[in-house]
MARZA-172666 format. One record per residue (C-alpha): residue number from 1; residue in one letter; y, z, x. Coordinates in steps of 0.05 Angstrom, whole numbers. Layout:
BEGIN
NODE_NUM_A_Y_Z_X
...
This chain:
BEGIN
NODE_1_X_438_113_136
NODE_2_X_485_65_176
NODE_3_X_551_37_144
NODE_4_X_508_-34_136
NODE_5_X_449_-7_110
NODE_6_X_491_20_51
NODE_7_X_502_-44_24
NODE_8_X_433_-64_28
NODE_9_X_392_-73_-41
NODE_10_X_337_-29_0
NODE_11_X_303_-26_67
NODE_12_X_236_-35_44
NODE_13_X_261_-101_17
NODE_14_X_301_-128_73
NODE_15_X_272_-185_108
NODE_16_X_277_-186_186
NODE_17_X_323_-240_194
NODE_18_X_362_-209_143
NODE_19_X_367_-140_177
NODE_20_X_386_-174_249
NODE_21_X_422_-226_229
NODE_22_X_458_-239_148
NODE_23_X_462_-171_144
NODE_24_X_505_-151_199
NODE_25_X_543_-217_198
NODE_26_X_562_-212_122
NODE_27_X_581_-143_126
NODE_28_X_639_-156_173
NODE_29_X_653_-214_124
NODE_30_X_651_-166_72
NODE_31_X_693_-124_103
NODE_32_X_742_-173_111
NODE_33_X_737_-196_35
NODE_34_X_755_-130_16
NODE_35_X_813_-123_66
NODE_36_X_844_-190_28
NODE_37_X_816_-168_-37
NODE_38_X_770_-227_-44
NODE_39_X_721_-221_-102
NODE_40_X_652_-224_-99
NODE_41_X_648_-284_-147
NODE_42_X_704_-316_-108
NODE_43_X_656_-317_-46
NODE_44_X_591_-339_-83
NODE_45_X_637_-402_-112
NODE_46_X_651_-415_-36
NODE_47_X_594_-408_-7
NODE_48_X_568_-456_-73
NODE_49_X_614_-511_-47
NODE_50_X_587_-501_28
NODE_51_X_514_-508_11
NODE_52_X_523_-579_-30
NODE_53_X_553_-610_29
NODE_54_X_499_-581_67
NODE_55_X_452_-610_25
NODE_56_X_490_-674_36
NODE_57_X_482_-681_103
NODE_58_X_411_-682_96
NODE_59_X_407_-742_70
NODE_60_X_415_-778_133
NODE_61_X_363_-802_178
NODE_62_X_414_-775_241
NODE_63_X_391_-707_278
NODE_64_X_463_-684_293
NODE_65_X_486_-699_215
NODE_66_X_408_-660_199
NODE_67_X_428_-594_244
NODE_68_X_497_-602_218
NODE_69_X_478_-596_146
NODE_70_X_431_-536_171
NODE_71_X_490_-498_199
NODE_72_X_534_-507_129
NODE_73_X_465_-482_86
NODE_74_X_470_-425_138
NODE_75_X_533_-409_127
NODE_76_X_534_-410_59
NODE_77_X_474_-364_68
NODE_78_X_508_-319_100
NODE_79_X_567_-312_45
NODE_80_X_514_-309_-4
NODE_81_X_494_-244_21
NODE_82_X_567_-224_34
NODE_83_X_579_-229_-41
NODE_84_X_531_-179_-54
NODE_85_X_544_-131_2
NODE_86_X_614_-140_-21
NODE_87_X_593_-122_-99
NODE_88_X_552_-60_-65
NODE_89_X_615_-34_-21
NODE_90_X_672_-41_-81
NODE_91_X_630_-29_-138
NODE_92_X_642_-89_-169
NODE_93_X_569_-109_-199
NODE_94_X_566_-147_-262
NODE_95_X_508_-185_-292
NODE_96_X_551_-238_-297
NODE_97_X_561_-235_-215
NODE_98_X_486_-232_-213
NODE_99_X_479_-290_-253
NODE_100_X_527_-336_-224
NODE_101_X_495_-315_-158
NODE_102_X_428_-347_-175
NODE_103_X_465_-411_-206
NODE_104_X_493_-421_-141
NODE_105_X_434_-419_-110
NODE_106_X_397_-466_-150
NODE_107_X_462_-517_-149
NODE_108_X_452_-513_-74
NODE_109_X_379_-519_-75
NODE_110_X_389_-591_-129
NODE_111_X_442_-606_-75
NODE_112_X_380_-608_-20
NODE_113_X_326_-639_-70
NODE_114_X_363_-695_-91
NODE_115_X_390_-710_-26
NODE_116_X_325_-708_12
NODE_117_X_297_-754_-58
NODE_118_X_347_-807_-41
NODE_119_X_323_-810_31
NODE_120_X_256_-812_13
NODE_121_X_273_-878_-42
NODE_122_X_310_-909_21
NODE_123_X_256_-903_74
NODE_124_X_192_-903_45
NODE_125_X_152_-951_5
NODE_126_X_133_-906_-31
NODE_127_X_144_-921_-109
NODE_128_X_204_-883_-140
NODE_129_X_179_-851_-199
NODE_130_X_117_-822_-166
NODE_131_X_169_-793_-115
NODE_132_X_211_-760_-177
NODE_133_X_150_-729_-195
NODE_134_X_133_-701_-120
NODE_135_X_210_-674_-119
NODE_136_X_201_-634_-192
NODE_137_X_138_-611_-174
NODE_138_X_161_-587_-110
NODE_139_X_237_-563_-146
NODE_140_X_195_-526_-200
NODE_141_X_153_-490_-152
NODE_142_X_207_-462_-115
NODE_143_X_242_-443_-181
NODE_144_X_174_-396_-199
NODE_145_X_168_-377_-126
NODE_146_X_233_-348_-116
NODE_147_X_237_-322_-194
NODE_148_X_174_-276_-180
NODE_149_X_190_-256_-109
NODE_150_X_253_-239_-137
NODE_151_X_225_-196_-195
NODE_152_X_177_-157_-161
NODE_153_X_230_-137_-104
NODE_154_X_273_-110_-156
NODE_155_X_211_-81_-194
NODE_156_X_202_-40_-125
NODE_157_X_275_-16_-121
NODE_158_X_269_10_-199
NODE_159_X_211_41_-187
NODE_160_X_209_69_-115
NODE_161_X_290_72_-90
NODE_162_X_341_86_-152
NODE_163_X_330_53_-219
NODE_164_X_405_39_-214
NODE_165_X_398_-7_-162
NODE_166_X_340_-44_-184
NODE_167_X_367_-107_-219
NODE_168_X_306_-116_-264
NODE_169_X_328_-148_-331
NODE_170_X_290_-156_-397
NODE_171_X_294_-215_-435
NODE_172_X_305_-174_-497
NODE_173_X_365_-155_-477
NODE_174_X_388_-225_-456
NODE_175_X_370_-259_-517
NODE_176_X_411_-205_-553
NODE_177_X_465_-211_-502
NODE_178_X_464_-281_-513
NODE_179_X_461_-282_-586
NODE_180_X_531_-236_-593
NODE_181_X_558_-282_-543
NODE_182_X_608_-330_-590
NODE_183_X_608_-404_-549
NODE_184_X_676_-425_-573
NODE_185_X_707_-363_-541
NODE_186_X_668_-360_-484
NODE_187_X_624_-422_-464
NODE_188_X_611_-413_-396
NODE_189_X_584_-344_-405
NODE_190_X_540_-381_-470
NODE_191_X_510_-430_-423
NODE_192_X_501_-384_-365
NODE_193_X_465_-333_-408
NODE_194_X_419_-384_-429
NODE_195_X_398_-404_-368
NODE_196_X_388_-328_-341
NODE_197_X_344_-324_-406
NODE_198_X_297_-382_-382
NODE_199_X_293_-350_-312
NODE_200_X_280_-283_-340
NODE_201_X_232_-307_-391
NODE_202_X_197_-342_-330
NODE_203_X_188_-277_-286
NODE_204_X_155_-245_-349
NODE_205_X_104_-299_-362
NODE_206_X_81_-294_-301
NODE_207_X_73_-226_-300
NODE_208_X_38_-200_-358
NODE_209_X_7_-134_-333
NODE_210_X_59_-107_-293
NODE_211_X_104_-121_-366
NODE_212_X_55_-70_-394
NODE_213_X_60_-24_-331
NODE_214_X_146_-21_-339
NODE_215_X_135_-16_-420
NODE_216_X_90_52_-408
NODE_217_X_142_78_-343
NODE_218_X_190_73_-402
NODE_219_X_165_101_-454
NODE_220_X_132_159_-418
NODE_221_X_189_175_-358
NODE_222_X_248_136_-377
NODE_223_X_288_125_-320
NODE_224_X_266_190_-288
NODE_225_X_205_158_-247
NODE_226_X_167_223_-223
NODE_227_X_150_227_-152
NODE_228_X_79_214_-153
NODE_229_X_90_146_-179
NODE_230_X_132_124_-141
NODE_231_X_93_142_-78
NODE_232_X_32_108_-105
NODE_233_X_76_53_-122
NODE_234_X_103_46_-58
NODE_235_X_30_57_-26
NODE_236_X_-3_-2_-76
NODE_237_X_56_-53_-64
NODE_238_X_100_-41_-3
NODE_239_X_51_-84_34
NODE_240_X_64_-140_-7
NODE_241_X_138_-146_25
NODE_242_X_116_-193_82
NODE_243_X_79_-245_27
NODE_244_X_139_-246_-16
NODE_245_X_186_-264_29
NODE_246_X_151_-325_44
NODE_247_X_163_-340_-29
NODE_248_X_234_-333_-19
NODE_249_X_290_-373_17
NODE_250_X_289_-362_89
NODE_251_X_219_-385_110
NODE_252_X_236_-442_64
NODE_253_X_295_-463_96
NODE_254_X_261_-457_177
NODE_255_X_199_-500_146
NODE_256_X_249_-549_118
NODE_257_X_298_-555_173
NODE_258_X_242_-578_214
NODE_259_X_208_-621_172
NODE_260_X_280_-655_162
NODE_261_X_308_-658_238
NODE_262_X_232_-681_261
NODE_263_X_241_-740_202
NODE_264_X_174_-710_161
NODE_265_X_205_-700_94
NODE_266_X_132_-710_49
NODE_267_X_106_-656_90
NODE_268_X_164_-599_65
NODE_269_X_148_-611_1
NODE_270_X_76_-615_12
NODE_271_X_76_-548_41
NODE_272_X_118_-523_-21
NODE_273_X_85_-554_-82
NODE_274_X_8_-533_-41
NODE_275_X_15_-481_8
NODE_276_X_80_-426_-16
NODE_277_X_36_-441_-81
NODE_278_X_-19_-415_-54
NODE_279_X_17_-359_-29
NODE_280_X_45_-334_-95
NODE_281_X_-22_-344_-138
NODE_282_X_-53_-297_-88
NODE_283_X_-4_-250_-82
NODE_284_X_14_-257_-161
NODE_285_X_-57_-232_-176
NODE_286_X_-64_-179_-120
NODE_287_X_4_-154_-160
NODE_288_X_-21_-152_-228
NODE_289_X_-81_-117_-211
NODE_290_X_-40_-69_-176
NODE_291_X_-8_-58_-240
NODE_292_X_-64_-51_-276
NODE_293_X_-89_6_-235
NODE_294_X_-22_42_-241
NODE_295_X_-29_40_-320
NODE_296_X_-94_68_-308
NODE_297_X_-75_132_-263
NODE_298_X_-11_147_-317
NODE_299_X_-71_145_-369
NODE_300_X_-115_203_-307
NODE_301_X_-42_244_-296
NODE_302_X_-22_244_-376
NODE_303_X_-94_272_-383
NODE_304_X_-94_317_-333
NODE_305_X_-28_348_-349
């Protein structure tokens, strides 16, 4: 394994612009982070600031001020996967890193949503509050997109690479978290808690068997995932990589910097709210009766042993 691909989450999970391009890129920021003992956090909070003007700059019907908000969402981008590659190389991983990392990246996203909304009220005819609705429909779709694709990655790492790496929360143990969590001494942790809840509670409901599949693993195994599940694990579901990451952000982002520098704004979020939707229902259920199967071959080994 090379020095970068130790600070990957896993291989199987890496997307290909990722491996040839954030990857490398934020591991010499990374490097450099440590060097000036930069926190993780720290970099995610910059890389926050970045993306908002880069969703500014969207907002303008001007090519150069489009590809220039482009290169800022790129580069905050880039130091969003430096703050995790940094986490991985020092150590430093907290839930509350993980957390604020997904904040960020739905501040950013508003950021672009609201901005491209405003452009839409200023040059189409198109009445306003049919246009709010497009924009949440479109911002709600890519909040379930990215939830799931997100889920079932780390449902591969915990159940295929190291259960230590996987970063596959239960709400159980938010709400609990949450509950013991006093908001006079510590209201920013309250309120981020509560939204990590909503997003974790939204991964689950949309995933009913495979809820049933990590409830048996658990029960039966524990942590200790024996090797002939996770090979038929990685058989059923590897294959699924290639559809998730179009669920994610960087096929999103291509599709939307083209839409915006080629002045087709509608047809982004058309694509979002109908076709990435289309997308995750099929690969959703292809998923859950994957699942389903599993449970059925633990029920065929327990017998059999």
């Amino acid at each position: 394994m090379s020095r970068i691909e130790s600070t990957y989450k896993a291989r199987d999970v890496e997307e290909t612009i990722d491996v040839y391009f954030y990857r490398p890129v934020g591991y010499l920021l990374a490097l450099g982070c440590r060097a000036l003992g930069i926190s993780p956090n720290a970099v995610t909070i910059v890389s926050i600031i970045i993306g908002v003007a880069g969703g500014h700059l969207l907002l303008y019907r001007d090519v150069a001020l489009n590809l220039w908000g482009v290169a800022l969402w790129i580069a905050a981008d880039t130091l969003d996967s430096v703050d995790g590659q940094l986490a991985r190389m020092t150590g430093h991983k907290s839930r509350f890193g993980r957390i604020l990392d997904g904040l960020g990246g739905n501040i950013i996203f508003l950021s672009i949503y609201s901005h491209l909304f405003a452009r839409l009220v200023v040059t189409t005819d198109v009445w306003w509050p049919l246009l709010i609705l497009f924009v949440v429909a479109s911002g709600f779709s890519h909040s379930v997109q990215s939830a799931l694709a997100d889920y079932y990655r780390n449902a591969y790492i915990r159940f295929v690479v190291d259960p230590e790496k996987s970063e596959l929360d239960n709400s159980a143990e938010i709400r609990e978290e949450l509950r013991t969590t006093s908001f006079r001494k510590d209201p920013l942790r309250k309120f981020m808690l509560r939204v990590y809840l909503n997003y974790t509670v939204e991964q689950e409901a949309f995933s009913r068997n495979f809820q049933k599949l990590r409830a048996r693993v658990d029960r039966e195994f524990g942590r200790e995932i024996p090797a002939w599940l996770a090979d038929r694990y990685r058989l059923l579901n590897k294959p699924l990589m290639k559809y998730y990451a179009i669920l994610t952000t960087n096929i999103r982002m291509i599709v939307m910097a083209v839409c915006v520098v080629s002045d087709k704004v509608p047809l982004f979020f058309a694509i979002e709210i109908v076709g990435i939707n289309l997308v995750m229902v099929a690969v959703t259920m292809v998923q859950e009766k994957r699942s389903a199967r599993l449970l059925e071959e633990i029920d065929q080994h327990l017998v059999q042993a």
